[in-house]
N, C-alpha and C positions, 0 to 999 in steps of 0.2 A: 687286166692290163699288166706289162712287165714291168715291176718298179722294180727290181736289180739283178744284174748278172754277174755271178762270180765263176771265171773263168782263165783262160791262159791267152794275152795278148798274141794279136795272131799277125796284125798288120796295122798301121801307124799313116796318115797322112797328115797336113797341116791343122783340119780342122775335123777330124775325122779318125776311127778306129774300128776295128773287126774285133771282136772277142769270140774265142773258141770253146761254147762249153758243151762240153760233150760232142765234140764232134761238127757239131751245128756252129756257125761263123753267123754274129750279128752285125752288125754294120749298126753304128751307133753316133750322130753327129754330138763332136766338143768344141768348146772353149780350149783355147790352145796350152792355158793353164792345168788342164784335164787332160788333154795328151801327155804334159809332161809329167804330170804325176800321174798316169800309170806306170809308168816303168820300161824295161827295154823287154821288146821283142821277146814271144815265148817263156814271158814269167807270169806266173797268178798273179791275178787282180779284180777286184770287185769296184763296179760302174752301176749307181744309182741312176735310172733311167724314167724319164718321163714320153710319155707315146703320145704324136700328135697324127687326127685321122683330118683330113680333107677331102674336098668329094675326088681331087687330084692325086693326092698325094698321102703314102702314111710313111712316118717317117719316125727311129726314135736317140732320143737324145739323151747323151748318157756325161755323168756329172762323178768329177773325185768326191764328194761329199754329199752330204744329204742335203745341208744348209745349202749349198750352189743352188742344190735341184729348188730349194725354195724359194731363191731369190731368183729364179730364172722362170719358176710360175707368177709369182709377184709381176715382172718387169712385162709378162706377156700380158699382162690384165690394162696395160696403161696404152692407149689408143695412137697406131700407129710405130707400136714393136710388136716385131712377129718375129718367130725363133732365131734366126739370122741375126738382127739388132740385141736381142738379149746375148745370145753366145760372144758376139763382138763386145758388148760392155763387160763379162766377164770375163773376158780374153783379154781385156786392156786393166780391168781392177778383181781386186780381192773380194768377197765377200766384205768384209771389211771392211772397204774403202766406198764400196758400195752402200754400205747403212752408213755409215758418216757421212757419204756427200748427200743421202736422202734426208737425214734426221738434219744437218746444217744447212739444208738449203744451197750446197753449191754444185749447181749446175755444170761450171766450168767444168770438171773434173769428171762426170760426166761423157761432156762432150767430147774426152778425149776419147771417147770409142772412136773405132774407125764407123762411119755412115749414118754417127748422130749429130746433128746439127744444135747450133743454141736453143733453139725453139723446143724441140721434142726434148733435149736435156731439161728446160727448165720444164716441160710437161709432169718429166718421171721425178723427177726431185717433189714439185708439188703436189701429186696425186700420191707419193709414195713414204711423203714426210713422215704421219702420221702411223704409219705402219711400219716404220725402218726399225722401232724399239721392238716389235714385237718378236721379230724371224730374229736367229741368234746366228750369229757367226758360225763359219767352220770351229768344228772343236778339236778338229785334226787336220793335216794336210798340208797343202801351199799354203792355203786361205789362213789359216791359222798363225801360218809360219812369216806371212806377211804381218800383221796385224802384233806378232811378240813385242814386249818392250825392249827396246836396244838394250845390252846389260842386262838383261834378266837370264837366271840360271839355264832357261830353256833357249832362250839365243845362243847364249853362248855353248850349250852343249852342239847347237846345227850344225853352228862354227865350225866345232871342234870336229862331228865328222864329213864337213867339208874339207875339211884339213888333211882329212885322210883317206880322199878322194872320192869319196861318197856323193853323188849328183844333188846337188839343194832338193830337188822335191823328196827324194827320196828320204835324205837327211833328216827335213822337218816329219815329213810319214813318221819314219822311226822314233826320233823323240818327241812328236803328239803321244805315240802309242803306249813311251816309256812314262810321260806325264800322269798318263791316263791309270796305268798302271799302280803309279807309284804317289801319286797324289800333289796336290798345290806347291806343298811343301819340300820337295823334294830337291837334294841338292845338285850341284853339277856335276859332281862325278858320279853320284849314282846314276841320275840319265841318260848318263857318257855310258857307263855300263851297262844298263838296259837296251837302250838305244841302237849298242854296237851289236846284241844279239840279236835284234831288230831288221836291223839293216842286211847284216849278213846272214841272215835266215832266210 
């Protein structure tokens, strides 16, 4: 099975991407979240992908993080989402936002996917309560960059290269990668400096 591709963006649609590796173009269905942090057109980038075979159809789906790819096997285990309905709820939430509204019980929030209704929302919250503590969030990425404390040193670093015209997904990319790097503790200007060789790299 392909679980990832690390390659050069080759082509972009709404819920959909081509990566080029080596020559060879995958066609890979996202969360629209996941389009946009890849990146723009003809830059590297690496897509954690799950493969799904039907007697119809093989099709594979490719995720900015590992953690996505886990809560998007999770979400297909609960009766009545099939790829399509899990990519729309991570299209509409965070990783993040997605173990929260499981681990609290709120539905509603949920259902703001596009073609989840109350019902099937309160389905995946109750069947998926009890396991929202276990899958961890993105530790990098959008997912992550949603989920910061407003005011924490790694917010306010994104800020800052949003500020200096860096695209938000990209931004948060780079300082995950500088966190990662550089540890818990680390302050905002070193992140800012990590971060900017990050981004412009």
């Amino acid at each position: 099975m392909i679980a990832k591709l690390k390659g050069l963006l080759d082509e972009t649609g709404t819920d959909w991407a081509v990566i080029d590796v080596s020559g060879v173009g995958y066609l890979v269905h996202c969360s629209t979240k996941t389009v946009a942090a890849l990146g723009e057109v003809g830059e590297a980038c690496t897509v954690y992908t799950d493969m799904q075979v039907s007697e119809n159809d093989m099709r594979l789906l490719g995720f900015a993080e590992a953690a996505e790819r886990d809560w998007f096997r999770l979400l297909n285990q609960v009766q009545g989402v099939g790829s399509k309905v899990a990519l729309a709820i991570l299209s509409a939430l965070s990783t993040g936002e997605v173990q929260s509204a499981c681990a609290n019980g709120d539905a509603a929030m949920v259902a703001r996917a596009q073609g989840v209704g109350p019902k099937l929302a309160g389905r995946i919250v109750n069947e998926l309560k009890d396991k929202a503590g276990a899958l961890p969030t993105a530790p990098g990425g959008v997912a992550a960059a949603n989920i910061t404390p407003a005011g924490s040193a790694s917010a306010d670093a994104v800020s800052a290269l949003e500020n200096l015209g860096f695209k938000p997904a990209i931004a948060a990319r780079a300082v995950a990668a500088a966190q990662g790097e550089l540890g818990e503790g680390a302050s905002e200007s070193e992140l800012i400096r990590v971060a900017l060789k990050r981004a412009a790299g």
